[in-house]
C-alpha positions in Angstrom: 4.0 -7.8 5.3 2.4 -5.6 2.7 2.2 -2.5 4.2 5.6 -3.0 5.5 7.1 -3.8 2.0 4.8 -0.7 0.5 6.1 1.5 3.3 10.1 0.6 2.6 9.7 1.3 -0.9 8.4 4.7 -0.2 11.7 5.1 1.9 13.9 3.9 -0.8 12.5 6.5 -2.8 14.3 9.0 -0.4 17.5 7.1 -0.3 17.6 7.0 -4.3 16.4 10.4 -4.7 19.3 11.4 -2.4 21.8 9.0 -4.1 21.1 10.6 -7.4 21.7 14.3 -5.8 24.8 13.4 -4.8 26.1 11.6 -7.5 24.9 14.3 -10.2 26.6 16.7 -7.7 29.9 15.7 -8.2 30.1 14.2 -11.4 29.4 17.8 -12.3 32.2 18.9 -10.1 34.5 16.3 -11.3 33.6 16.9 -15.5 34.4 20.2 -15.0 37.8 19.6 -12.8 39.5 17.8 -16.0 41.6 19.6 -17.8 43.0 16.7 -20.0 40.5 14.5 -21.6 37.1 15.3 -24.0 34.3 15.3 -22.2 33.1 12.0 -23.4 35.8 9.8 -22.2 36.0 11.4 -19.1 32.7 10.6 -18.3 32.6 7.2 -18.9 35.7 6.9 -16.4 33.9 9.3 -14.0 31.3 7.1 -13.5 33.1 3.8 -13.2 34.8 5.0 -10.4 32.0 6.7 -8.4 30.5 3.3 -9.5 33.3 1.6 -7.8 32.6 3.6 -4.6 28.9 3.1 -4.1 30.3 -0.4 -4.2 32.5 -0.1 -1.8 35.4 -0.3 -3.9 37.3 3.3 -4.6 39.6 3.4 -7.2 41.7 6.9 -6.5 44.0 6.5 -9.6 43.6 8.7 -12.4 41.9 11.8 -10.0 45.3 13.3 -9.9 45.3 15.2 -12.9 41.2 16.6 -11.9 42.7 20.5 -11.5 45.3 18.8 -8.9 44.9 18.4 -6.0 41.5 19.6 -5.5 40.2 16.9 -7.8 41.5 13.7 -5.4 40.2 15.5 -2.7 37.0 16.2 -3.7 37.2 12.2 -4.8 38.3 11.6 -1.2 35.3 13.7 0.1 33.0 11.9 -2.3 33.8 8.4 -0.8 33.9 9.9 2.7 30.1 10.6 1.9 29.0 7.6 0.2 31.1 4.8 2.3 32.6 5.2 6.0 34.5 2.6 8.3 34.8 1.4 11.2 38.7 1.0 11.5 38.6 0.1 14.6 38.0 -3.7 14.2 38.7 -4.1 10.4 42.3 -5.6 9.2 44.8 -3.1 7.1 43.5 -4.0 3.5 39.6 -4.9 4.2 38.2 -2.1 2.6 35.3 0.5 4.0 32.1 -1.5 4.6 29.7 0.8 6.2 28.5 3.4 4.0 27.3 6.7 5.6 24.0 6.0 2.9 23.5 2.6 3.5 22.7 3.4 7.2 20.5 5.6 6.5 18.6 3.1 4.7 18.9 0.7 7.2 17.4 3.7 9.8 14.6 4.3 7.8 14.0 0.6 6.7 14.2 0.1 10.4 12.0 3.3 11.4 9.2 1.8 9.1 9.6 -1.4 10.4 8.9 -0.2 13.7 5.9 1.7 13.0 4.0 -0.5 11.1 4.8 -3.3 13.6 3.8 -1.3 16.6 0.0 -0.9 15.2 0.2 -4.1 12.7 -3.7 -4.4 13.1 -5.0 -0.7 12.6 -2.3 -1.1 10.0 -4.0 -4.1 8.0 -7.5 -3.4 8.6 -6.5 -0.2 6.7 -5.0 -2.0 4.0 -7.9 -4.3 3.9 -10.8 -1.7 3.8 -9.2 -0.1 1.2 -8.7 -3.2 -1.0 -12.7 -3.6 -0.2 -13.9 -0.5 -0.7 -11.9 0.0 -4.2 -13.6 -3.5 -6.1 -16.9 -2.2 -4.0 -17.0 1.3 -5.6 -15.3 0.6 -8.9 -14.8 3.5 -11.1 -16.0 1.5 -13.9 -18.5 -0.9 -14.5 -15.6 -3.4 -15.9 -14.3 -4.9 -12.4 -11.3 -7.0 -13.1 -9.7 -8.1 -10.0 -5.8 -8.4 -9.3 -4.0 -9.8 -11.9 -6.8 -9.9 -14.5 -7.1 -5.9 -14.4 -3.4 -6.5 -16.0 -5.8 -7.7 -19.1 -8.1 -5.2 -19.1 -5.1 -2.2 -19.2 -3.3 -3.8 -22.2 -5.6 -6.0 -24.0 -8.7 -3.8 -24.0 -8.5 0.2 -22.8 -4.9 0.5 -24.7 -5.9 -1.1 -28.0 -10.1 -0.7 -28.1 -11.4 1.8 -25.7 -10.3 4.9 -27.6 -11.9 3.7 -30.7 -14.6 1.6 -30.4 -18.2 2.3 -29.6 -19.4 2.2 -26.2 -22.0 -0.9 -26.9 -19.8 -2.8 -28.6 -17.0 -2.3 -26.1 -19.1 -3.4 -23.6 -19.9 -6.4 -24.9 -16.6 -6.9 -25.4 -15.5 -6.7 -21.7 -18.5 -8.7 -20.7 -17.3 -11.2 -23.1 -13.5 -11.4 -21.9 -15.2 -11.2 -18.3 -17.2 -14.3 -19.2 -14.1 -16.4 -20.2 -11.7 -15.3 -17.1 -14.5 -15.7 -14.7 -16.2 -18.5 -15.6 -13.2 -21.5 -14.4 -14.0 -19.4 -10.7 -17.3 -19.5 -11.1 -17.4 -23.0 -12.0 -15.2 -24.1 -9.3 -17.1 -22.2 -6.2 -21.2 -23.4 -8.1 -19.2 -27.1 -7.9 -18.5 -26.5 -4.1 -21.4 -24.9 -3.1 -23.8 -27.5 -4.8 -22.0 -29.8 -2.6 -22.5 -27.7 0.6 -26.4 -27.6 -0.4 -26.8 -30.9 -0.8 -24.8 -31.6 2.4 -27.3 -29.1 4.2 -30.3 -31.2 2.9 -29.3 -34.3 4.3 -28.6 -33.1 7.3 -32.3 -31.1 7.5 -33.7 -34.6 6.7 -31.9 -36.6 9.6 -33.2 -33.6 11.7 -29.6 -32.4 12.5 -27.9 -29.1 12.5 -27.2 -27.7 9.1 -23.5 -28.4 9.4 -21.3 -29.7 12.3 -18.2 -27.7 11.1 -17.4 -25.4 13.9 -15.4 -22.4 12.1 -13.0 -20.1 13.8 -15.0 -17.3 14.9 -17.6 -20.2 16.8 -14.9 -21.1 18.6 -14.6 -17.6 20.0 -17.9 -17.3 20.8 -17.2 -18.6 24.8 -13.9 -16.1 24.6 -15.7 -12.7 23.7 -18.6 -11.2 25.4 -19.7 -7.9 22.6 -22.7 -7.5 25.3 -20.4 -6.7 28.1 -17.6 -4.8 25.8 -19.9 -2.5 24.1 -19.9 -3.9 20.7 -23.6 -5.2 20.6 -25.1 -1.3 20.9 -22.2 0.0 19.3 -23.4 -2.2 15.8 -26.5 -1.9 16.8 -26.4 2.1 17.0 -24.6 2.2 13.5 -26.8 -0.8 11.9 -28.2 0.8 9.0 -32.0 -0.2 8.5 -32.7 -1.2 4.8 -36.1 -2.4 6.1 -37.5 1.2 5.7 -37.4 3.9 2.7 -34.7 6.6 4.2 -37.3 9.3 3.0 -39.6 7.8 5.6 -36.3 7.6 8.2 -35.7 10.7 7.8 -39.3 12.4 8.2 -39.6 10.3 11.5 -36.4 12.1 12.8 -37.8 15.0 11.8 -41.1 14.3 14.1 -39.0 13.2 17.0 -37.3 16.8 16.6 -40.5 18.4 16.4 -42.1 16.6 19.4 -39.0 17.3 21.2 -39.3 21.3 19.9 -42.5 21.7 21.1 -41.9 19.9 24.5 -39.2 22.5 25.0 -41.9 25.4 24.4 -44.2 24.0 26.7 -42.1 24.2 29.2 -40.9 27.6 29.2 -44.3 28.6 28.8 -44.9 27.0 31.9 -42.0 28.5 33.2 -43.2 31.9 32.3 -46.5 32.1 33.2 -45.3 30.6 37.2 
């Protein structure tokens, strides 16, 4: 629901964006139609009434005297644009209630929709790596999660950063991080001092460390990784933080080398045959 919420406002970007075009288009057209009224009153009614039409309800009086009668029909072409309807199936005094904008905002509302939902889990487990991988490589040593970075903006960069020394700035974040974190922290010590003790008992009575059989166990006679791949696949990628990646990388090189010189021998061999 996210990523389809993020996605729709990126479309109503569009929609606005076009809105405003519009809108500035012809008020333009319209200030400079009037040949009666100062500028400043006739702006204020201008926009009322193009007001009137993105609500779907024109008011045509008053365009008469816009350098007649271009002004009414540029007002007609204006509503044209902005609200179109069906007629067919609406009664005599019902007024226009399917704007020409409005759909496309329901098209691209819909088109988003649609693509998101077609690949809802490539879709989230995008979203979700990103979330991850923005607290795990912070930009700052200062990691306030969602909604306490709201603190850390107004409270702390805005009023302190720009002025005060780096140590004592940093004591002062590590202080504000101390009071925010430590209800959390409390909380989840609380719970897990339970779970250890719970662990405990259970390793005394000779039992299993806990009987509670969490989703993924359950899945465990569902999903074979050996036969689908997924065993060597994480195994292949596994990084190995067992061994120095200096020494990783100088046994490659060996296994290249060996390799090398097996190749030589070889077409040596060839050679002298």
């Amino acid at each position: 629901m996210l990523v389809v919420l993020k996605v729709m406002m990126k479309e109503s970007l569009i929609f606005f964006a076009l809105l405003t075009i519009i809108i500035v288009g012809f008020l333009q057209a319209f200030i400079g139609m009037d040949q009666v009224d100062d500028n400043k009153t006739v702006t204020g009614f201008i926009l009322q009434a193009m007001a009137n039409a993105v609500m779907q309800s024109p008011d045509f009086d008053g365009f008469e005297k816009f350098a007649p009668p271009f002004g009414i029909i540029l007002y007609y072409i204006f509503t044209f644009v902005v609200m179109v309807g069906e007629g067919s199936h609406q009664a005599a005094n019902d007024p226009p209630h399917h704007a020409v904008l409005l759909n496309i905002l329901i098209a691209l509302y819909n088109s988003a929709y649609e693509d998101i939902t077609d690949n809802a889990i490539d879709e989230y487990m995008a979203l979700f790596s990103q979330k991850t991988m923005q607290f795990v490589r912070a930009p700052d040593e200062n990691v306030f999660i969602a909604p306490f970075n709201l603190i850390e903006m107004f409270l702390l960069i805005l009023p302190f950063e720009w002025w005060m020394p780096t140590a004592r700035y940093e004591r002062l974040n590590n202080f504000v991080m101390g009071v925010i974190y430590s209800p959390l922290l409390l909380i989840t010590s609380f719970i897990e001092t339970r779970q250890a003790q719970r662990v405990k008992r259970n390793r005394r009575r000779g039992e299993e460390d806990e009987d509670v059989v969490e989703e993924w166990e359950q899945m465990d006679d569902d999903v074979d990784f050996e036969a689908e791949g997924w065993t060597k696949k994480v195994e292949a990628t596994r990084p190995n933080v067992d061994t120095d990646a200096a020494v990783l990388e100088i046994r490659d090189l060996k296994e290249q080398v060996a390799e090398l010189k097996r190749l030589v021998q070889n077409k040596s061999e060839v050679n002298g045959t």
